[in-house]
C-alpha positions in Angstrom: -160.5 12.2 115.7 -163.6 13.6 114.2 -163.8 16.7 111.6 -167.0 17.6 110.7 -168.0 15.0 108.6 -164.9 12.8 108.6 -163.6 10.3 111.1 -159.7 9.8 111.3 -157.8 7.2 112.4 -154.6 5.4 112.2 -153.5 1.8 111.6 -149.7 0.0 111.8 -149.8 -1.9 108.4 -148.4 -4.5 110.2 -146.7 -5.5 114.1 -143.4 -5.3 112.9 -143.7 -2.0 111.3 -143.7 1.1 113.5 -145.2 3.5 111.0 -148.4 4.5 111.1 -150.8 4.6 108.0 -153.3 7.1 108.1 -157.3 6.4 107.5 -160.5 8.4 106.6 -164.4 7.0 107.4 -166.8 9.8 105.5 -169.7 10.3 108.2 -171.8 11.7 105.9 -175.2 9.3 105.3 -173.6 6.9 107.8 -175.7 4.6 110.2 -174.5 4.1 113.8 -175.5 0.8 115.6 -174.6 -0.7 118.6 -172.9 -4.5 117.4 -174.8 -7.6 118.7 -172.5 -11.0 118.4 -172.5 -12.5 115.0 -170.2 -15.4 113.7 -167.9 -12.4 112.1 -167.6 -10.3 115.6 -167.4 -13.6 117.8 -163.3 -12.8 117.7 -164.1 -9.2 118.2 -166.3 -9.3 121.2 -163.8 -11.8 123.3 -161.2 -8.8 123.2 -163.9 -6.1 123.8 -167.6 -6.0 125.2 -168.4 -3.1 123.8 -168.4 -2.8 120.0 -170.7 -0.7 117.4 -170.9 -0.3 113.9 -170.5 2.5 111.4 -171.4 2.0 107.8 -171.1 4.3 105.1 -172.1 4.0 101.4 -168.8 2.4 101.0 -167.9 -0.1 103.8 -169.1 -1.0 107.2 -166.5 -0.9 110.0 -166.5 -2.7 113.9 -165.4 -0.9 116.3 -164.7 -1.4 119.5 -164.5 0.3 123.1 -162.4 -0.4 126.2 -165.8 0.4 128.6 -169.5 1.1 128.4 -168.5 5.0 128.8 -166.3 5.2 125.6 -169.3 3.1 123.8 -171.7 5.4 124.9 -169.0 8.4 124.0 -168.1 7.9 120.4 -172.2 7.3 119.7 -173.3 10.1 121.1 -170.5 12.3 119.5 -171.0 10.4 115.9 -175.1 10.7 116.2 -174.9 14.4 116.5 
């Protein structure tokens, strides 16, 4: 969900726990790139082909999309 500057998102700690633990990416100064393979994404791509990545001052995040149309969704929305 995104809030201005602010992505949300949520995250199970762990499988066995059904609660869900709220997150926060800060958009502001962040760079946007589409994720080529690397040795850390190898795992990553095999469950999805399309992945980008968002990095802050603080942390860079992989993210990744069921189909070309999300991919080219959440860019677009986060570039603007």
């Amino acid at each position: 969900v995104l809030l201005g500057e602010q992505l949300f998102y949520y995250k199970k700690q762990t499988s066995s726990q059904q609660e869900k633990f709220f997150n926060l990416i800060s958009l502001q100064n962040a760079r946007i790139s589409v994720q080529k393979s690397s040795p850390e994404t190898i795992k990553l791509n095999k469950m999805y082909k399309y992945c980008f990545e968002l990095e802050n001052e603080t942390r860079t995040w992989i993210i990744a999309c069921q189909s070309e149309q999300d991919l080219i969704q959440w860019y677009s929305t986060i570039q603007t």
